[in-house]
C-alpha positions in Angstrom: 0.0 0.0 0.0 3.0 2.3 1.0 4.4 1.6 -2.4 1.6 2.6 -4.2 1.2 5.8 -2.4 4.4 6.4 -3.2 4.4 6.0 -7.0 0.8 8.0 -7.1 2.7 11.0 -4.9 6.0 10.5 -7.5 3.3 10.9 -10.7 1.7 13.8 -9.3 5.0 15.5 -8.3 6.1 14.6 -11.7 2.9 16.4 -13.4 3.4 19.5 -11.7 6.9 19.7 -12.4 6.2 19.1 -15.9 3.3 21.8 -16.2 5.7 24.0 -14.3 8.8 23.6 -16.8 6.7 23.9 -19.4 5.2 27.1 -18.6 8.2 28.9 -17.4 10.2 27.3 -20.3 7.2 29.2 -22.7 7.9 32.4 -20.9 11.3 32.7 -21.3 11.3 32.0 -25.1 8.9 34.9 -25.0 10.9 37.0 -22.8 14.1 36.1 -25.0 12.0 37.4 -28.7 11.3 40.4 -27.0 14.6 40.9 -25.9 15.5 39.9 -29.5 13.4 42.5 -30.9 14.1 45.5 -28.8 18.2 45.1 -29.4 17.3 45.2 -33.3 15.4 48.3 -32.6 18.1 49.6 -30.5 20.4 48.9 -33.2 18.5 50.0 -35.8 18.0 53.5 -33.9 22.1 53.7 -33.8 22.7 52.6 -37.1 20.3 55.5 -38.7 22.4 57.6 -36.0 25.6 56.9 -37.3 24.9 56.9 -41.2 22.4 59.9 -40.2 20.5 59.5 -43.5 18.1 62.7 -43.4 21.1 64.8 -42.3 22.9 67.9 -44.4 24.4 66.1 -47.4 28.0 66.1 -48.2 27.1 69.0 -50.5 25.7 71.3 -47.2 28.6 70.3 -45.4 31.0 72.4 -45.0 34.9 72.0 -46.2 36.9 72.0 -43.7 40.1 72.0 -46.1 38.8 75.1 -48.0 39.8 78.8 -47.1 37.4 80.5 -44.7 37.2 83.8 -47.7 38.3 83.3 -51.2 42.0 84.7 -52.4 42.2 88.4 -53.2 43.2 88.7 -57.3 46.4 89.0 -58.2 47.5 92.5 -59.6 
């Protein structure tokens, strides 16, 4: 009788272990695609930061090799 008491108590314990696992092993795939996602956004948001595609064009920029006023003639 102890024996079977035993292996019913084992099963159970077993079950809810399972259940368990399986729950929390669902929640961290889902925690690990979020985290997925926001660290594309986050490097989407520094890659458009760095390559800066809406800012002044090389054209706008200023160059930084050229004199700051243009040469007088020569007489």
């Amino acid at each position: 009788m102890v024996t079977a008491a035993v292996i019913i108590f084992a099963l159970v314990g077993f079950a809810l272990f399972y259940f368990v696992a399986k729950r929390v092993l669902r929640m961290a795939i889902r925690l690990a695609l979020f985290g997925a996602v926001l660290f594309a956004l986050l490097a989407g948001a520094v890659a458009w930061w760095w390559y800066d595609p809406l800012g002044p064009s090389d054209d706008a920029r200023p160059n930084r090799n050229s004199a700051s006023r243009p040469a007088r003639p020569a007489r």
